[in-house]
N, C-alpha and C positions, 0 to 999 in steps of 0.2 A: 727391546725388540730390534733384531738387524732389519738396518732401513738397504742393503744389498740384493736385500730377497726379494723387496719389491717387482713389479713384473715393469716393464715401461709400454705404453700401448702409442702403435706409432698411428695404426691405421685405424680406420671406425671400424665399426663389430662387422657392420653390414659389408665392407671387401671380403675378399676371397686371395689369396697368392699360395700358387705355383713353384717351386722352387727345383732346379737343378735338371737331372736326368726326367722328373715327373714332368714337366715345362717343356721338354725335346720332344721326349714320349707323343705326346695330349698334343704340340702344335705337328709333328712331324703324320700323326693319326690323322688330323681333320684335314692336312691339305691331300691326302693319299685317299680318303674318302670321294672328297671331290676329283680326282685327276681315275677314280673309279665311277664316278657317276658317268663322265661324258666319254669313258672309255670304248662304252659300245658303239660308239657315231663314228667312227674314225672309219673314213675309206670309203669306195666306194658301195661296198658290200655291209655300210654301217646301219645302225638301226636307227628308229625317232623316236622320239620321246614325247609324249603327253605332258603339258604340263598346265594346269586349271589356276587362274589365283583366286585370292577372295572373293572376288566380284561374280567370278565362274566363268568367266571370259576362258578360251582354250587358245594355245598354242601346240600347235605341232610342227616339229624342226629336229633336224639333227646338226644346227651351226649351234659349237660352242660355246659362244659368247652371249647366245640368246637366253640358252638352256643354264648356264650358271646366272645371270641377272636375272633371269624370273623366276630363282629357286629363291628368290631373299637369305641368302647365306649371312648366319649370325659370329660365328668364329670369327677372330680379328685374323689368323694365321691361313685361313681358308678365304679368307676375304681376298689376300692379295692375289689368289691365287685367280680370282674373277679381274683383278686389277690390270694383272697380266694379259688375260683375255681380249681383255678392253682394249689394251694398247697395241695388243698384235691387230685386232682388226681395224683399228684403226691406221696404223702403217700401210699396213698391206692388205685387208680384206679376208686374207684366210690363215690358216693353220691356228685358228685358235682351240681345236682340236688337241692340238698337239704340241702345243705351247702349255698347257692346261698337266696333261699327259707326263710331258718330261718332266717339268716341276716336282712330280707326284713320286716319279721313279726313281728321281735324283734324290730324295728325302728317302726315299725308301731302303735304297742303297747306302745313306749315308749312316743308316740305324746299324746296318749291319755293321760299320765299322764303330759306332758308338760299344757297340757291344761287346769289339776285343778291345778295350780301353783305349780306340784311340781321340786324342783329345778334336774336341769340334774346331778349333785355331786350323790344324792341319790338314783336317778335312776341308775348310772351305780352300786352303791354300793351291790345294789339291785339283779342287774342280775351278778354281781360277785362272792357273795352269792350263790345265784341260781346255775350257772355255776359249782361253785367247790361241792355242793350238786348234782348235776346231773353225777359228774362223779364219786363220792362217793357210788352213789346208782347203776350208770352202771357198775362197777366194783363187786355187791354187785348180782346183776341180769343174769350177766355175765354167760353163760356154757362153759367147760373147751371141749376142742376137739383138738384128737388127730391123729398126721401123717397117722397111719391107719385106719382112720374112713373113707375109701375112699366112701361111700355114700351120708356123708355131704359133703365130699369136694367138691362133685359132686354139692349137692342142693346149696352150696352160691355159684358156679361159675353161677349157673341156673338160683340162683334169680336175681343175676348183669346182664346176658344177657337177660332175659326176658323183653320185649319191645321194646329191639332193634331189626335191620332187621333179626340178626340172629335167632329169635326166634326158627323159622321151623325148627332146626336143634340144637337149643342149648342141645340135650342130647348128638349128639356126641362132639360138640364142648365141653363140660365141660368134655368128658371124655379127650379128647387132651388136655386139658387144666391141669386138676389134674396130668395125666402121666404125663405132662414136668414140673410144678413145684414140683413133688415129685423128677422126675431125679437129678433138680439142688438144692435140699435141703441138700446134703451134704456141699456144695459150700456159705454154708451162704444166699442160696436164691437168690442168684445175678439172677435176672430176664433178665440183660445183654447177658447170654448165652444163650438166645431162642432168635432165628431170626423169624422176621415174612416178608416171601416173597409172594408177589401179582403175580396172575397169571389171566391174563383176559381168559374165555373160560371155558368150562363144568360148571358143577351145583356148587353152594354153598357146596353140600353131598360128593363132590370129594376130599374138602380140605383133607390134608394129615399131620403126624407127621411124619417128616424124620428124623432118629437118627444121625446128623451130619450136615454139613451144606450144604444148598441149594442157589447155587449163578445165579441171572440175567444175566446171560453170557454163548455166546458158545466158541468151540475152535478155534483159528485163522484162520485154515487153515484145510480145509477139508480131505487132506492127513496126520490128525494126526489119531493115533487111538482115536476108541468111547467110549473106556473102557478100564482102566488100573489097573489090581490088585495087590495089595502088593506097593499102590503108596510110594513113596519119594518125600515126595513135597518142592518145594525151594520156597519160598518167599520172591518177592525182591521186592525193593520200588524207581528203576532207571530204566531209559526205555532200553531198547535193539534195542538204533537206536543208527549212529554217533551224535556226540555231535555236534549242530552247534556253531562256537564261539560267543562269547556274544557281540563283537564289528564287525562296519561290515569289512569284509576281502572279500580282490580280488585275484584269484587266473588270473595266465598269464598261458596259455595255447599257446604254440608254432606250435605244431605240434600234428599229431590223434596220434601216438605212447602214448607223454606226458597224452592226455587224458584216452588212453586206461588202461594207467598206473596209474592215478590218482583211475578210477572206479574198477580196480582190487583190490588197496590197501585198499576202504572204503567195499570191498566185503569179502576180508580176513580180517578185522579187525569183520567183523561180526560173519563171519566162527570163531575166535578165540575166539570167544563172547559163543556160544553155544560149543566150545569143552570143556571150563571150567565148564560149568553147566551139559556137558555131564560126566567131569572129576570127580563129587561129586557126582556122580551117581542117581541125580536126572531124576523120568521119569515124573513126571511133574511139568509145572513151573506156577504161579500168579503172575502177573507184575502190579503192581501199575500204571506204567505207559506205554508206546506206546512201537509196537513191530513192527521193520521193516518188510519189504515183506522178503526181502533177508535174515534176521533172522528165520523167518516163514516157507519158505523152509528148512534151514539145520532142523530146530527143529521138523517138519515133518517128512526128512529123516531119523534121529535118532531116530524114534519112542515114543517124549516125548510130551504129552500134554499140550498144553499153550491156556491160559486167559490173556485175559490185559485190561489193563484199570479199576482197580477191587476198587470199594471204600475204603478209608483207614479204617473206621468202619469194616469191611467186613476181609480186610487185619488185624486186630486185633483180629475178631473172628475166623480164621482160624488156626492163630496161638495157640489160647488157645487150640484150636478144637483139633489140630494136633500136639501140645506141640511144632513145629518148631519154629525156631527165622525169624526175618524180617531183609536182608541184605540189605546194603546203598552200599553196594562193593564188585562188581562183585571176587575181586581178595581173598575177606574172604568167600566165600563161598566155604563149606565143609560137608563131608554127615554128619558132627554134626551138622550141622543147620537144617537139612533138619526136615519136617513135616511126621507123617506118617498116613497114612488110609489105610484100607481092598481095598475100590473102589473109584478112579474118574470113573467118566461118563456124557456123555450129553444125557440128554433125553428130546424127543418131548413133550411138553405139549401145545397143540391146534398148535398158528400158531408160538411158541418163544420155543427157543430152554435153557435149563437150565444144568447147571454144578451141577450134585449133590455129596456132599464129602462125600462117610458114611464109617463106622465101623473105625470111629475116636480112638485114642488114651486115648484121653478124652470123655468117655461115657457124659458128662454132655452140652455138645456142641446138641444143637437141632436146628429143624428148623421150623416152621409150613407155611407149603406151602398151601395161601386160595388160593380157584377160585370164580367164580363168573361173570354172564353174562355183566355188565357193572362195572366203576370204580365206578362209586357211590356205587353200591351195595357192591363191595368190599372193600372201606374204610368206609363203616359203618360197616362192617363185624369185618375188624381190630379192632375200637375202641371198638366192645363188648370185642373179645379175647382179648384184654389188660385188660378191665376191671374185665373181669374172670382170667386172671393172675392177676392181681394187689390183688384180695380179696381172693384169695386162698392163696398167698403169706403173706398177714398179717393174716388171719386167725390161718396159721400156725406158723408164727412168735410172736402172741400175743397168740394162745393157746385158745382162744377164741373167741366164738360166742354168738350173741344175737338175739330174736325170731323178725322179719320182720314183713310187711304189717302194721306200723302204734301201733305195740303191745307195743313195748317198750318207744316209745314216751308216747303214755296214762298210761302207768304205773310210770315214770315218772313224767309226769303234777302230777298224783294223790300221788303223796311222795312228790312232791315240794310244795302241798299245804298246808298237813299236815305239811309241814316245818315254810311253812308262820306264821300258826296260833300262832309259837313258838317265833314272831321277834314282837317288841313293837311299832318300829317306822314307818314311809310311807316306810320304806326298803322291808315289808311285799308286799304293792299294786306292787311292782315292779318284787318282787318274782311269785307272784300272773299272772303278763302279762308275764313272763317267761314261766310259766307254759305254758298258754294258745298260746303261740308261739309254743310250742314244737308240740299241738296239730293240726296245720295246717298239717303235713306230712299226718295223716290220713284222714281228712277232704279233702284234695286236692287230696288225691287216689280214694276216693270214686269221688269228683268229675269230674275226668277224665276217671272213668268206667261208668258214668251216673247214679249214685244212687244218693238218695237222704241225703247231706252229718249232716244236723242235725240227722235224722235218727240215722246213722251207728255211730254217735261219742255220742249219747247219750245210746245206746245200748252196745258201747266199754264201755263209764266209769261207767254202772251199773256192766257191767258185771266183770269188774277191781277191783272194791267196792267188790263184792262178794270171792274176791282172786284168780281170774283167772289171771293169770298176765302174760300169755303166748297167750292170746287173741288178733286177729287180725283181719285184713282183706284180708281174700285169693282171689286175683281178678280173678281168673283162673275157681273161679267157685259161684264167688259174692256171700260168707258166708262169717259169721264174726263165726272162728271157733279156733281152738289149732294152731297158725301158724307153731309151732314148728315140731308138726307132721305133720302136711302138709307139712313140709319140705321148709318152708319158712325161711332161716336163709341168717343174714349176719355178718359178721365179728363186731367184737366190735370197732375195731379201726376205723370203716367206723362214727360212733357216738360219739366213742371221742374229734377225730378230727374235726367234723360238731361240732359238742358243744361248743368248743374251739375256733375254728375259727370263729364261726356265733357272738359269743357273745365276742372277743376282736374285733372286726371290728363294732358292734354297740356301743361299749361301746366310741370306738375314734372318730367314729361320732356323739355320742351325746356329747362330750366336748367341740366340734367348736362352737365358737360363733362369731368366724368373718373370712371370707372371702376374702382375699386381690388376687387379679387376677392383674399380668401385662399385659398390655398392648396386641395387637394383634387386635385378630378381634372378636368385642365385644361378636359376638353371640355364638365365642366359649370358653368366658368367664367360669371359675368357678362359680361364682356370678352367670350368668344365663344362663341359656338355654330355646330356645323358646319351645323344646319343652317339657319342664317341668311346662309350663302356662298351 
């Protein structure tokens, strides 16, 4: 018997591999699916999307980043495609849209050159090229904007919320929005000192900028006062109950006397609880953690305001708020620890009652309190004002802005091609689908305002050709006009980073050329998925 014939088995029965052109195919398929799924949300004329999980909880949004993390994406190739998502709004708050989008197009585009044999090495050389050229020329294109130009700051927080639910209202919202990241621009920007607290009840128009912090909480016990000026606030992070031992204990109880004596002693030990916090002259208290009844009364009769249960997030921003420290032991607490604000208060809003902190120590402590008729409405509310904080915040941080609606993409394509014509080898054609990738952001705005998108993108690069290079598409009133003055601006780093990101995430998908999956359940193989047939 020839022992050469034998077969050699490397991997178990249950893998799966992918090999070669089929491996491009299959990963270049599932990230082009996804960069079609959130393709409808682009712009301001974009759709939302429903999306239900197990539980049956609903989301409705048309940000990005939302909409690919609650799709549970099983594709490893599709995956990064949410990965990228994740990182642009975390940089900057928006275009993850269109960070998503490029990825998809740039894959898309890269098929067609797999297909007159050009090898994948060139192609990513190509759009690497390309890449470090696009950000050469964005930086080149770039306008400088500064702290007090509170107009623009206004228009990119405008254009970021435009589309989303907040629309109706994104003038005041962008003005809340510019006031609290100019407050904490002394502070390095830390976007961490603006809270955003949900309140279900009245209009969307009610939302509010409170200078200080606004917490989910009322006071324990209805015999405290409602309002406390010139607070001392104590922050602690142990509960104000007896401890119970942590092994179980039997207590023997003989007679009512022993009892009566037992429930006296855990009553004074409470009373000794609250003369200590009375002793540091704190008149109100945040407790991290649970606050007995019998604690609740003295703290009542003392006339000192108490919260409990208050999140450790929460308990960090109060401290910054208030410059107070956070005590682990009742027995170091001292009015040096203590927090200070103008006013605690509880105030009514619809049917939940809220602790508001203001005329804080640190002016830079804010809070933005949305409303809003249902939670859907108000957590798509949220993600706009994040995203109007996020691009206001790098705007200022990078000092620069670039003209919106699709402008500076086509001014781009039209410099990368002139770049092309400068390169000898196939690195040119790759350059070339680069280009022609960047040009989907405006082609897919017009198509989600229902124009007609040959039209609008042949019209953009005559009129690009001509030197208009500030040329867009204003969807607010479907002209292709100055976007700039239209006041269509967004941060630069919103395009940076989509540039960077879209094209190292095509560039490592097209270098796969084999797919090795263990084991599991075939269908949710990397190798395949059914429904990428």
């Amino acid at each position: 018997m020839n022992q050469d014939k034998q077969p050699i088995i490397i991997f178990p029965e249950s893998s799966q591999r992918t090999m070669g052109r089929d491996a491009q195919r299959n990963n270049i398929l599932a990230a082009r699916i996804v960069a079609d799924t959130v393709k409808t949300t682009l712009g301001p004329k974009g759709m939302d999307k429903m999306l239900v999980d197990a539980l049956g909880n609903v989301t409705v949004t048309n940000d990005g980043v939302t909409i690919l993390e609650e799709m549970e994406i099983e594709h490893p190739a599709a995956k990064m495609l949410v990965e990228i998502a994740r990182t642009q709004d975390q940089e900057v708050g928006d275009g993850t849209t269109t960070v998503a989008m490029l990825a998809g197009k740039l894959l898309e585009n890269a098929e067609i050159l797999l297909d007159k044999k050009i090898h994948p090495t060139v192609i990513t050389k190509g759009y690497r090229l390309a890449a470090e050229k696009s950000q050469e020329y964005l930086l080149r294109l770039a306008i400088d904007v500064k702290p007090e130009q509170d107009d623009i700051l206004k228009q990119i927080a405008m254009t970021a919320m435009t589309g989303k639910g907040a629309e109706i209202v994104k003038e005041k919202f962008a003005e809340l929005v510019v006031k609290a990241v100019k407050q904490v621009y002394d502070s390095g920007l830390d976007l961490s000192n603006i809270k955003i607290e949900k309140a279900k009840g009245n209009g969307v128009d009610n939302t509010e900028l409170v200078e200080g912090i606004v917490l989910d909480k009322e006071r324990v016990n209805i015999e405290m006062p409602l309002k406390v000026e010139n607070a001392r606030i104590a922050l602690v992070d142990f509960a104000l109950e007896i401890k119970t031992p942590e092994t179980e204990t039997k207590i023997s109880v003989s007679s009512p006397e022993q009892l009566q004596s037992f429930i006296e002693q855990e009553e004074r030990i409470l009373k000794n609880m609250v003369e200590k916090i009375k002793a540091s002259q704190a008149n109100v208290i945040f407790c991290q953690k649970g606050i007995d009844d019998i604690a609740q009364y003295y703290l009542a009769k003392s006339g000192i305001y108490a919260c409990r249960r208050i999140a450790k997030s929460d308990m960090e921003k109060l401290a910054r708020a208030t410059s107070g420290k956070i005590v682990s032991n009742l027995n170091e607490l001292s009015s040096e620890q203590l927090g200070k604000a103008k006013l605690v208060e509880e105030v009514k809003r619809g049917e939940n009652a809220y602790t508001y902190v203001s005329g804080c120590s640190n002016p830079r402590a804010l809070t933005i309190l949305l409303h809003g008729g249902t939670e859907h409405v108000i957590d798509e509310m949220e993600r706009a004002i994040k995203d109007g904080l996020g691009v206001v915040a790098a705007s200022l941080k990078d000092g620069k802005i670039v003209p919106g609606g699709g402008a500076i993409e086509v001014e781009l394509a039209k410099e990368l091609r002139k770049f092309s014509q400068s390169l000898g080898g196939r690195e040119q054609l790759a350059v070339e689908q680069f280009a022609s990738a960047l040009e989907t952001i405006p082609v897919t705005l017009a198509e989600n305002a229902g124009l007609d998108p040959i039209d609008v993108l042949t019209e953009l690069r005559a009129r690009h050709e001509h030197g208009e290079k500030n040329v867009g598409l204003n969807l607010l009133t479907n002209m292709i006009e100055d976007t700039l003055e239209a006041g269509i601006v967004e941060p630069l780093r919103i395009k940076t980073q989509a540039i960077n990101s879209a094209s190292e995430v095509a560039m490592m998908i097209l270098r796969i050329d084999d797919v090795i999956a263990s084991g599991g359940n075939k269908n949710k193989s990397s190798g395949y998925n059914p429904e990428l047939e």
